[in-house]
Backbone bond lengths (Angstrom), bond angles and torsions (degrees), N, CA, C in turn:
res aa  C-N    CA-C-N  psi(-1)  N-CA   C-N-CA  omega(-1)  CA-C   N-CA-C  phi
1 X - - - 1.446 - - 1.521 108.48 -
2 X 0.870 141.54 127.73 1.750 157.28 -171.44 1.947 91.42 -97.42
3 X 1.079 96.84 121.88 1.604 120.98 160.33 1.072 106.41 -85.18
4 X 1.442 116.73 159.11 1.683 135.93 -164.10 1.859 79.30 -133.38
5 X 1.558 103.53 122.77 1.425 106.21 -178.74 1.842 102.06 -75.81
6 X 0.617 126.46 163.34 1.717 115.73 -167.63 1.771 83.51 -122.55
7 X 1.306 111.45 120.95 1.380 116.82 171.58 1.439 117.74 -158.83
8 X 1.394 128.63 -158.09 1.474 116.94 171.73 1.364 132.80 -65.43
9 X 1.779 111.14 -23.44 1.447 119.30 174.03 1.656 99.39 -74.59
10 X 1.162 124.00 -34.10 1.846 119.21 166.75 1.260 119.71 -24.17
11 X 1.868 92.08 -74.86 1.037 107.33 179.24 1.073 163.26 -76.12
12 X 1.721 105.54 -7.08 0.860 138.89 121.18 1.595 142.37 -38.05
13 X 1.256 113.17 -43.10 1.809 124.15 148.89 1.474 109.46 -37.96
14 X 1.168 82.25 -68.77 1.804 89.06 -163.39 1.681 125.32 -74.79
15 X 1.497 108.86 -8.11 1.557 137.53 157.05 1.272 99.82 -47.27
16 X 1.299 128.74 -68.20 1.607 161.74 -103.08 1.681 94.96 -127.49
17 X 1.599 110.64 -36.79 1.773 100.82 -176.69 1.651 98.89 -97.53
18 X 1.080 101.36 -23.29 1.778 102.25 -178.02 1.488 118.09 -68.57
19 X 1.732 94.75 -41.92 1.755 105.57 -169.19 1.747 87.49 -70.32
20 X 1.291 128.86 -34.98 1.448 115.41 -168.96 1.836 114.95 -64.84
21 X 1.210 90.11 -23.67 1.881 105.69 -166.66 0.981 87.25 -58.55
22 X 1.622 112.88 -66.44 1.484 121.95 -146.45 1.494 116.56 -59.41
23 X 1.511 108.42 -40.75 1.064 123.92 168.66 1.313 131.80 -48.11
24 X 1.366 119.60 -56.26 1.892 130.92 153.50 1.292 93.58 -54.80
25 X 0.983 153.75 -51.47 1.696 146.72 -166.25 1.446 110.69 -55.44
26 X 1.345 127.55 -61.53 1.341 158.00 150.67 2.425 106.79 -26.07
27 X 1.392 101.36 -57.87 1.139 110.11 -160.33 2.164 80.09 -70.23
28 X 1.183 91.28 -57.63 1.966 96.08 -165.02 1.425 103.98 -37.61
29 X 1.355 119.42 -55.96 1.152 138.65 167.85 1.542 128.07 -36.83
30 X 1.207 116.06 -35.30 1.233 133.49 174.97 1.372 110.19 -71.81
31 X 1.769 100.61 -57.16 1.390 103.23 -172.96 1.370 125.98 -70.61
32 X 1.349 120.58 -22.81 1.133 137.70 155.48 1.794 115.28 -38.87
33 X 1.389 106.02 -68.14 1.379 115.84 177.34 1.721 114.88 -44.72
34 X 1.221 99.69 -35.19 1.263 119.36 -162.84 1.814 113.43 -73.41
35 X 1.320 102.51 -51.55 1.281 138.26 162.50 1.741 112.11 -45.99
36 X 1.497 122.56 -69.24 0.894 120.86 153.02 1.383 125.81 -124.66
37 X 1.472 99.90 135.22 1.305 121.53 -155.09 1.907 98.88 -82.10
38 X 1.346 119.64 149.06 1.224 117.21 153.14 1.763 110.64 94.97
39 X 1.173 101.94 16.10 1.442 110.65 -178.64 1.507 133.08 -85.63
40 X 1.311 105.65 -13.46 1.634 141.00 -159.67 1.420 103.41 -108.13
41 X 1.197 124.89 109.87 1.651 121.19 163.54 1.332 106.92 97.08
42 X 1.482 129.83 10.66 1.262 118.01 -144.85 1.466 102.61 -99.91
43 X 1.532 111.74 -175.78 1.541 120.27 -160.53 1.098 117.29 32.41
44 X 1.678 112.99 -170.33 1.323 106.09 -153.90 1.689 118.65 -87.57
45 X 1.187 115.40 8.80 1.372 109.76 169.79 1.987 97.73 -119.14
46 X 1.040 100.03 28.93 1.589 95.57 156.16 1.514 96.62 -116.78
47 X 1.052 118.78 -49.61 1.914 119.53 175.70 1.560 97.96 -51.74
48 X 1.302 140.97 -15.94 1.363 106.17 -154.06 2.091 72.52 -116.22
49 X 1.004 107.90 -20.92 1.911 94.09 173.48 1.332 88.30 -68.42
50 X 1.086 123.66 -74.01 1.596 123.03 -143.77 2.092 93.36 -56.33
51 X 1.250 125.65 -42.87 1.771 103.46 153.95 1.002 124.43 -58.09
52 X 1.354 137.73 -50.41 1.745 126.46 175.98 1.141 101.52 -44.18
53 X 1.746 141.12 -60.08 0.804 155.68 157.20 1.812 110.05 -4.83
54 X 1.153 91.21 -109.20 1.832 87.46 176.56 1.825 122.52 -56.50
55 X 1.230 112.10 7.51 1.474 113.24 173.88 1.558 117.29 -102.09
56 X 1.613 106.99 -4.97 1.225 96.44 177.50 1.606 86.40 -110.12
57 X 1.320 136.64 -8.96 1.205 134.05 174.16 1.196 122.28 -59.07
58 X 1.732 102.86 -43.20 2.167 126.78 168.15 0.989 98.37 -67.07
59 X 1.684 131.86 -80.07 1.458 136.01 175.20 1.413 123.98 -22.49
60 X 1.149 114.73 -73.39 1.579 123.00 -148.66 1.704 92.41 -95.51
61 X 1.527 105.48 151.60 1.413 120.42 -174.70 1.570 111.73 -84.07
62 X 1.218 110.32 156.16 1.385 120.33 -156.85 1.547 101.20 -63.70
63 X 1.607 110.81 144.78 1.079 135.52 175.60 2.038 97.81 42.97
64 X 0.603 154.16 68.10 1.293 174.47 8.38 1.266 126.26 83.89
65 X 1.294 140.40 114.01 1.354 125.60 171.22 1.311 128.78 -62.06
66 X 1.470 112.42 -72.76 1.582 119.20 157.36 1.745 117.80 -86.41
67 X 1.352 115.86 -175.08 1.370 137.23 171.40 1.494 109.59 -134.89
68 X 1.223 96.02 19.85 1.584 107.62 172.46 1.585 110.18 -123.85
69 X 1.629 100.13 115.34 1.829 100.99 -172.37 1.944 93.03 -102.05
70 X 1.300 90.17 179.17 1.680 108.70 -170.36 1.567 92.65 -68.63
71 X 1.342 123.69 -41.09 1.433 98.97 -146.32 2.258 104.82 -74.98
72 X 1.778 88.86 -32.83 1.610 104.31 175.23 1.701 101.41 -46.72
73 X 1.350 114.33 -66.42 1.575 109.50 -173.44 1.449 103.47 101.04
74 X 1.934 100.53 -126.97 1.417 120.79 -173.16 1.530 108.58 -92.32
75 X 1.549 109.40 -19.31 1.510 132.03 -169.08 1.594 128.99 -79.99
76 X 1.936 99.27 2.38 1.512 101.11 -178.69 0.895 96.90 -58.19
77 X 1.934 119.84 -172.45 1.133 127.78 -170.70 1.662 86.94 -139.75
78 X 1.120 110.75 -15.34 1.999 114.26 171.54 1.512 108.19 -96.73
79 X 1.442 109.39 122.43 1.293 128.70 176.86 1.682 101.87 -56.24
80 X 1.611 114.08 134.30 1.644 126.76 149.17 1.329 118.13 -17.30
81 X 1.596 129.12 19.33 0.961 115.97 -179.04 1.611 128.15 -73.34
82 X 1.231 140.65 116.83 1.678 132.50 -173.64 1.575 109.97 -109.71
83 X 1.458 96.76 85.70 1.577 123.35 -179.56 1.624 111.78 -35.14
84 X 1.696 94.66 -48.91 2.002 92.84 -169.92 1.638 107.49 -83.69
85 X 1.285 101.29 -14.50 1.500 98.01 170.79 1.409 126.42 -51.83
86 X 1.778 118.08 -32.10 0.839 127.50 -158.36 1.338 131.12 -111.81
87 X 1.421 133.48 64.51 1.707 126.94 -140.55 1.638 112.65 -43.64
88 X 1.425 114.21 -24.54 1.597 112.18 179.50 1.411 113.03 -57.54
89 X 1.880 118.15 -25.22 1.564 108.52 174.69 1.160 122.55 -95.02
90 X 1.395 116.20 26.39 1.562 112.17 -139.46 2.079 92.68 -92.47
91 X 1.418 80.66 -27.15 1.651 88.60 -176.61 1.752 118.96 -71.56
92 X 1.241 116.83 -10.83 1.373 146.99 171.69 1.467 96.71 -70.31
93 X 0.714 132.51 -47.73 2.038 137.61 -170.03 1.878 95.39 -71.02
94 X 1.345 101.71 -38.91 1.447 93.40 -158.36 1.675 115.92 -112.67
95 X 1.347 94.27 -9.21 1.946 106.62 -162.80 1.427 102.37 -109.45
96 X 1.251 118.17 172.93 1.325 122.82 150.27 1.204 125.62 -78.49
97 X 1.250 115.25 126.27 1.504 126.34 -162.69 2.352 94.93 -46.72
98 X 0.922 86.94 -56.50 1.910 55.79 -163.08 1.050 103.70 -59.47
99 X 1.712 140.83 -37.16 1.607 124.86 -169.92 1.636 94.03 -72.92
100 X 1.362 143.20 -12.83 1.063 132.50 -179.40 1.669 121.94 -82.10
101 X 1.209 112.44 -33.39 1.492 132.56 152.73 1.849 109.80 -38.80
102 X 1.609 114.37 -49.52 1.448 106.23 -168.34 1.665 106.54 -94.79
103 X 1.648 117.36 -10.68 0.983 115.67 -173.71 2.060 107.34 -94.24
104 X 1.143 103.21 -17.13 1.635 121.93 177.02 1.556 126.90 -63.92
105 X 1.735 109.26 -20.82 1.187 151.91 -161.13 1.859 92.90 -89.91
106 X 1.184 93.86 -90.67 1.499 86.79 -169.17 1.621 122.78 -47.56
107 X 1.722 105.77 -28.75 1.812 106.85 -171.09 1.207 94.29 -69.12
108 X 1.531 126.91 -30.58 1.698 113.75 -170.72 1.291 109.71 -75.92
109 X 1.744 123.87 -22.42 1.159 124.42 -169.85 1.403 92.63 -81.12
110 X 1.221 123.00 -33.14 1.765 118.03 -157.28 1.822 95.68 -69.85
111 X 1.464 108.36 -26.26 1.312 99.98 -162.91 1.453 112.69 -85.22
112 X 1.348 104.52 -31.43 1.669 127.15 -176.13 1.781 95.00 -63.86
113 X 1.485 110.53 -45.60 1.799 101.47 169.80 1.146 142.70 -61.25
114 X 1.319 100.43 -37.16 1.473 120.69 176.08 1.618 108.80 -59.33
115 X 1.174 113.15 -55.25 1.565 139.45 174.66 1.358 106.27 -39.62
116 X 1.395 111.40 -69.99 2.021 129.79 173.39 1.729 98.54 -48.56
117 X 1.238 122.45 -51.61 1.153 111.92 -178.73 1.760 137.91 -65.94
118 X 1.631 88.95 -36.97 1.222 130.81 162.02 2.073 103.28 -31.81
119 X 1.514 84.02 -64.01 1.501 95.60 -151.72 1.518 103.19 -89.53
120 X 1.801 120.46 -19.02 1.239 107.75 157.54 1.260 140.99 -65.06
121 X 1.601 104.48 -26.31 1.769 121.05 149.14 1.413 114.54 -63.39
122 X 0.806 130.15 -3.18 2.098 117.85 162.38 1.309 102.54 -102.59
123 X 1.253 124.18 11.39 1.344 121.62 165.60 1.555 112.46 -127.58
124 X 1.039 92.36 18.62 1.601 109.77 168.36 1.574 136.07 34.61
125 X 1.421 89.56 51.01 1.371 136.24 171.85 1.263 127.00 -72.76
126 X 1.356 132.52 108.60 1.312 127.20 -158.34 1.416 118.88 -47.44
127 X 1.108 143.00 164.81 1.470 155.32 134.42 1.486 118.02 9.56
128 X 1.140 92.26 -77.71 1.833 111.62 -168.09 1.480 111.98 -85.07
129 X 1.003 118.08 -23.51 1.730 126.57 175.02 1.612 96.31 -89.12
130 X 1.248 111.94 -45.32 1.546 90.50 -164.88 2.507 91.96 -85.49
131 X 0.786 136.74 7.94 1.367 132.32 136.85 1.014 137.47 -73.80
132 X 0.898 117.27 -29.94 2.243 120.34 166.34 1.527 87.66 -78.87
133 X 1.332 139.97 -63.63 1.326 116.52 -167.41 1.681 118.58 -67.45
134 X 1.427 115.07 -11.37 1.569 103.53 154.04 1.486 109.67 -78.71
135 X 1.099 135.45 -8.40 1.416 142.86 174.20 0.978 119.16 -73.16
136 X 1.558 107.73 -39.14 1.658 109.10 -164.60 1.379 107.45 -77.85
137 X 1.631 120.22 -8.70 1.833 135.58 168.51 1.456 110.53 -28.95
138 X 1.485 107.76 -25.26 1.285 103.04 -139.82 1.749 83.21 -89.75
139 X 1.183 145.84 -46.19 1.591 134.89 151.76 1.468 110.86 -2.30
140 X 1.590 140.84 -63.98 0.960 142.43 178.79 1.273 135.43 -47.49
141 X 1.502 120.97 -39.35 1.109 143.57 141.66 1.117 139.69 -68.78
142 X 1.654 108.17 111.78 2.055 106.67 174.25 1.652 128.45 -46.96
143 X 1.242 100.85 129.85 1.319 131.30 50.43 1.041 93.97 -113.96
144 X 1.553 156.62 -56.26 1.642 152.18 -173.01 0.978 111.86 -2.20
145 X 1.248 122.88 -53.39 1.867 142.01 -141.89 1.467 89.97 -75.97
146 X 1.965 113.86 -45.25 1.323 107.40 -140.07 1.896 95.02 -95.39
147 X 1.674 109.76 -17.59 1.617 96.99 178.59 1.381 98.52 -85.44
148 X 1.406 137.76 -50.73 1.638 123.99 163.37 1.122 134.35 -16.41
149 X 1.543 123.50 -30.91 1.720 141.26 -149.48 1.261 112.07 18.95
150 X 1.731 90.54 66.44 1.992 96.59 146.05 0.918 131.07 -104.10
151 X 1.529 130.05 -163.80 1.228 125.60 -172.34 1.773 110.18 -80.27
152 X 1.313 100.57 115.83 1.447 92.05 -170.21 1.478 118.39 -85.05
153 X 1.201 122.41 47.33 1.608 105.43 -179.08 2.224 116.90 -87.65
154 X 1.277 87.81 3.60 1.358 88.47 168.14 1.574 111.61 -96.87
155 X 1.138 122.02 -16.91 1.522 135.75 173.79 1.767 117.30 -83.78
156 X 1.572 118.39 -22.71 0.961 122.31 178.02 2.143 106.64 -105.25
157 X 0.925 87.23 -1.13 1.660 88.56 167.44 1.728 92.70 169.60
158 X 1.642 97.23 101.02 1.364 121.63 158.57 1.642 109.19 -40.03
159 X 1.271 118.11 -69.90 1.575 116.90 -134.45 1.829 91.81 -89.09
160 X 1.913 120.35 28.78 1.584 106.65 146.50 1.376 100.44 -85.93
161 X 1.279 126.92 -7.13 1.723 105.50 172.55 1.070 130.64 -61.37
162 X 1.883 108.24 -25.37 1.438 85.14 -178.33 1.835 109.58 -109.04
163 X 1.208 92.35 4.82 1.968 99.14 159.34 1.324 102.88 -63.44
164 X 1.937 124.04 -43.16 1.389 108.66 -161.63 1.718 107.89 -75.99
165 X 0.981 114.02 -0.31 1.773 128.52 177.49 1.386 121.08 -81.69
166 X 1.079 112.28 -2.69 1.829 110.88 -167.44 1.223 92.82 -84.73
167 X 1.425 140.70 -36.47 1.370 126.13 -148.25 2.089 95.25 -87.47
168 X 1.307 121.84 -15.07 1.380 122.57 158.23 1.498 107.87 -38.57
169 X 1.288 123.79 -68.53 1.596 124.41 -154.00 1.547 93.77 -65.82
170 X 1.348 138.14 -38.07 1.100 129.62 169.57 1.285 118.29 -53.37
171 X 1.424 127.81 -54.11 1.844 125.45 -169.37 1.297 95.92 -59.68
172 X 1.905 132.86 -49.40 1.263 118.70 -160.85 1.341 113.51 -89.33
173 X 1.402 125.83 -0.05 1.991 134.57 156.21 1.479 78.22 -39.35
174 X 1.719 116.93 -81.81 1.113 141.24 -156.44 1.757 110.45 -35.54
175 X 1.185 115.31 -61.13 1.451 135.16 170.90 1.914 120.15 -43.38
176 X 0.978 94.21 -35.23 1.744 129.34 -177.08 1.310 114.31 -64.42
177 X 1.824 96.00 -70.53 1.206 128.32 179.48 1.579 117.78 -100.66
178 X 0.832 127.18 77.45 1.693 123.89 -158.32 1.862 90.71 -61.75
179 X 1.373 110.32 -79.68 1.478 125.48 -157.03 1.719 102.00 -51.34
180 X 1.092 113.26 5.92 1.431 115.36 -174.68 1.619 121.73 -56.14
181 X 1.844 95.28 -65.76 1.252 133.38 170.35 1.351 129.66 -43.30
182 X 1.989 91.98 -40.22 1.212 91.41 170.34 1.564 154.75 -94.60
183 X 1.943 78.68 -11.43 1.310 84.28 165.49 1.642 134.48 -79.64
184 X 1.605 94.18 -28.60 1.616 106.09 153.15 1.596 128.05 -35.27
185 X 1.141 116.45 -50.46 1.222 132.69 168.83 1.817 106.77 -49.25
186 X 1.340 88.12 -83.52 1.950 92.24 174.00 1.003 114.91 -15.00
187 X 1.808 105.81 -59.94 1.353 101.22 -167.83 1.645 144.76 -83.79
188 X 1.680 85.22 5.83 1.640 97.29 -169.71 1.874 84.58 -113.64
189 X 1.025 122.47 -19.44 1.380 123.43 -173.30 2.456 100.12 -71.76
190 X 1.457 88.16 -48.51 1.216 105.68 -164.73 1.569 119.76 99.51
């Protein structure tokens, strides 16, 4: 079996095949949006994100954790939403809500790829397989989602993709750090 010395020309390879994926991933994506208009945010629980959306943006104070203060309680009437947390709304702060809707689409997709790719490398998955399957993301997201007939909840509010991604950076701590986990465990187990 021939080893691949793992060094800067590596890492560099694989810098170099990823940044290209992402990039055609990003462009398809665009053109798609572009192509057909109105795919992003849509019906009524994409209209009612894209209002939570800009109401905790009016409401809640800049860069902010919650939009929920002590005195409101259980009784706000604005959902836990944390706008800067989330790069998919970030274009909402600064755009016009409809060009911000088609431009919100791809950052969640870019992030949801990176993530898929991310996590097919801690499972130590080659290069090029684990890049078409951050590629293949692009199914999930409208317009794809909507001539396929899947489940569109990444098409009716982009930016849960990259909420559904957080629990990645955790498995590969884990992957990284093997003995980490376990001593955590021990210690809450006893």
């Amino acid at each position: 079996m021939i080893k691949v010395k793992q060094g800067r020309p590596a890492v560099r390879h694989e810098f170099a095949i990823a940044s290209i994926a992402l990039i055609t991933l990003l462009a398809a994506q665009w053109m798609l949006c572009a192509a057909v208009h109105g795919t992003n945010y849509t019906g009524n629980d994409g209209k009612m994100a894209q209002v939570t959306i800009l109401a905790a943006l009016e409401f809640a104070g800049r860069f902010t954790v919650t939009n929920i203060g002590p005195i409101e309680g259980m009784c706000s009437q604005l959902l836990p939403v944390n706008v800067w947390a989330n790069p998919a709304y970030w274009p909402f702060a600064f755009l016009d809500s409809h060009l911000a809707t088609d431009v919100s689409a791809p950052i969640a997709l870019a992030v949801f790829a990176a993530s898929c790719y991310v996590m097919m490398r801690c499972f130590d998955v080659p290069i090029l397989p684990s890049a078409i399957a951050a590629q293949l993301c692009v199914v999930l997201f409208g317009p794809a989602v909507l001539i396929l007939k899947l489940a569109t909840v990444f098409c009716l509010t982009p930016g849960n993709a990259v909420v559904s991604r957080m629990p990645v950076g955790r498995y590969c701590r884990h992957e990284m750090f093997p003995g980490e986990h376990r001593s955590a465990h021990a210690t809450l187990v006893g």
